[in-house]
NUTI-15787 format. One record per residue (C-alpha): residue in three letters; residue number from 1; x, y, z. Coordinates in Angstrom, 1 decimal, always signed. Example, Ala and Ser with C-alpha at 12.3 -4.5 7.8 and 13.67 -1.06 7.14 Angstrom:
BEGIN
{rest->ALA nr->1 x->+12.3 y->-4.5 z->+7.8}
{rest->SER nr->2 x->+13.7 y->-1.1 z->+7.1}
//
This chain:
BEGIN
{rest->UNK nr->1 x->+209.9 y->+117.1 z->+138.1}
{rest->UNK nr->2 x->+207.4 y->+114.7 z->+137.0}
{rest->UNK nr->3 x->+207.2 y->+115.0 z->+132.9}
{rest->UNK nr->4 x->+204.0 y->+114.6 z->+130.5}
{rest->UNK nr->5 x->+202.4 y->+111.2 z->+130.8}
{rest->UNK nr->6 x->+201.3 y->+110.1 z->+127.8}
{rest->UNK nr->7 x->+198.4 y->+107.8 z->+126.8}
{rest->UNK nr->8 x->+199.2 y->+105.0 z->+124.0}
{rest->UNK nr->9 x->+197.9 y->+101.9 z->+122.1}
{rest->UNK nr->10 x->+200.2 y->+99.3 z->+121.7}
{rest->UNK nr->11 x->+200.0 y->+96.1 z->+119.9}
{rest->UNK nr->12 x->+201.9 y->+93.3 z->+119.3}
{rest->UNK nr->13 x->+202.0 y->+90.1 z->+117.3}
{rest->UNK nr->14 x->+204.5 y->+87.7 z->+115.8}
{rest->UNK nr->15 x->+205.7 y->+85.6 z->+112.5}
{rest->UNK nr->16 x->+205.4 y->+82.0 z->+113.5}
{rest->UNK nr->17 x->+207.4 y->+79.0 z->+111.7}
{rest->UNK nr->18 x->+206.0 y->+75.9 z->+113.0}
{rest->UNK nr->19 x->+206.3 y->+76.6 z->+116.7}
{rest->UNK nr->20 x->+209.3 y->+79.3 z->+116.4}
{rest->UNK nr->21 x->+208.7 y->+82.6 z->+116.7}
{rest->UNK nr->22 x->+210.8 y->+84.4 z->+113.6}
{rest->UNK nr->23 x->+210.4 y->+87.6 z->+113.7}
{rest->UNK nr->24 x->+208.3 y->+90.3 z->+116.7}
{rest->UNK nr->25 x->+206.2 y->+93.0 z->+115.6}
{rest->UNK nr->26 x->+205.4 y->+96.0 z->+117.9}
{rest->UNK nr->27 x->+203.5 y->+98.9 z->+117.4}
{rest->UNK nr->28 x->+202.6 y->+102.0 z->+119.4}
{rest->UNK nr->29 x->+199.7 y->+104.5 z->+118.8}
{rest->UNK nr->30 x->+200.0 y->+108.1 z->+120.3}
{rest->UNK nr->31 x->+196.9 y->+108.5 z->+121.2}
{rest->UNK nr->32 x->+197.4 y->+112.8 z->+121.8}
{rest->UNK nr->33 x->+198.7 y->+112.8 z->+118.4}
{rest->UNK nr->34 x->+197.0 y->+110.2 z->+116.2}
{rest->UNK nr->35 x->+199.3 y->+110.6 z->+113.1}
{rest->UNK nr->36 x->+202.2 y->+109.6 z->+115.1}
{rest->UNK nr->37 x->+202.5 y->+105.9 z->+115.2}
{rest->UNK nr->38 x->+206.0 y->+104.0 z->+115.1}
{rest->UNK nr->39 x->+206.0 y->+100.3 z->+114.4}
{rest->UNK nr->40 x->+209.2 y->+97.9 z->+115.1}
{rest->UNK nr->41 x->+210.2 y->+94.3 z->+114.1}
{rest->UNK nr->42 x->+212.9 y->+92.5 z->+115.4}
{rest->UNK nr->43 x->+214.1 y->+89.1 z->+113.9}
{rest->UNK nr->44 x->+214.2 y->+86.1 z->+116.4}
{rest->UNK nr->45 x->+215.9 y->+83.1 z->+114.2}
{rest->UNK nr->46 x->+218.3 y->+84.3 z->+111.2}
{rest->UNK nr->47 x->+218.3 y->+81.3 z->+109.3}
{rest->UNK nr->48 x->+214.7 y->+80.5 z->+109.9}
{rest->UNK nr->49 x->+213.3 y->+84.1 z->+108.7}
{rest->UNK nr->50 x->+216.0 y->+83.6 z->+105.7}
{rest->UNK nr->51 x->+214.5 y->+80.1 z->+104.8}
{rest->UNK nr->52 x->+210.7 y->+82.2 z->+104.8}
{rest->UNK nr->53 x->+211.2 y->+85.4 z->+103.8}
{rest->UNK nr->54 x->+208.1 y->+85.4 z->+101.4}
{rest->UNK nr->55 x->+205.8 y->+84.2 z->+104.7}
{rest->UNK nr->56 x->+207.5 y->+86.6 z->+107.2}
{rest->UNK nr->57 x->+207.2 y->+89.6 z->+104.6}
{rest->UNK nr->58 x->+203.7 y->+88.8 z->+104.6}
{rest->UNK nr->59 x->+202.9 y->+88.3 z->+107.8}
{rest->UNK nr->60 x->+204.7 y->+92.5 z->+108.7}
{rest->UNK nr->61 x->+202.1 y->+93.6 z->+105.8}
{rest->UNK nr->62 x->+199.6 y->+92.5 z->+107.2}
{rest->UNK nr->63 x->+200.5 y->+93.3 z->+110.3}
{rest->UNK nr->64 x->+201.4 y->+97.2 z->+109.6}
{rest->UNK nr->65 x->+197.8 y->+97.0 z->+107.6}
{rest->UNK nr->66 x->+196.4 y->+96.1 z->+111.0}
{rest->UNK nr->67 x->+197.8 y->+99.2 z->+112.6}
{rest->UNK nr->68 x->+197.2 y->+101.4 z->+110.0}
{rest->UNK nr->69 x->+193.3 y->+100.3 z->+109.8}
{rest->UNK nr->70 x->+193.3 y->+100.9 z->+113.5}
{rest->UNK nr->71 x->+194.8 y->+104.6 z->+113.6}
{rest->UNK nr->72 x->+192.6 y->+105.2 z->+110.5}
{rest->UNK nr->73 x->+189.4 y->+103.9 z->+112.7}
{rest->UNK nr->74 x->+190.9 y->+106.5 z->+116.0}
{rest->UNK nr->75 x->+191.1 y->+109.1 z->+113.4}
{rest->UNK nr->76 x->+187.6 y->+109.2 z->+112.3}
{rest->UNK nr->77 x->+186.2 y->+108.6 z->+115.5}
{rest->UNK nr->78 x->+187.8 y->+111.5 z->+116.8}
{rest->UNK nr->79 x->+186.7 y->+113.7 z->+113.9}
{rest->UNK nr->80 x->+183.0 y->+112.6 z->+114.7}
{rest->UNK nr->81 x->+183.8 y->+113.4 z->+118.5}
{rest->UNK nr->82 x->+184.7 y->+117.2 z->+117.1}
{rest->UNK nr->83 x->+188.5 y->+116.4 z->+117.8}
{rest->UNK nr->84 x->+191.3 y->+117.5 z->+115.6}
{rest->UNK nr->85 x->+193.0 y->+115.4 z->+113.1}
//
């Protein structure tokens, strides 16, 4: 039997080094259930992301700010649209 299908946002960017990608950054919005949002990193190049961690910690902030200014931005559209929070 055919489960729930769910709707979500997802986006995605990366920590670059030159031209190596050092570390992936995902991030999925549940778009039935605003407050639920789950956001993953994995590291690409060891020795690279040790050599940067000041840039590559950077880069995740911004990053999860950019999600979090996103689900904040669903969340009050939906409580102008009479949804729940």
């Amino acid at each position: 039997m055919l489960g729930t299908t769910r709707k979500e946002v997802k986006l995605s960017n990366a920590s670059k080094v030159g031209d190596l990608f050092v570390e992936n950054y995902n991030a999925t919005i549940d778009t039935s259930n605003l407050q639920n949002v789950q956001i993953t990193s994995y590291i690409s190049d060891q020795a690279s992301y040790k050599e940067n961690r000041a840039l590559i910690r950077a880069d995740r902030a911004k990053f999860e700010d950019e999600v979090y200014a996103l689900q904040d931005e669903m969340i009050a559209e939906q409580n102008t649209q009479g949804g729940n929070e």
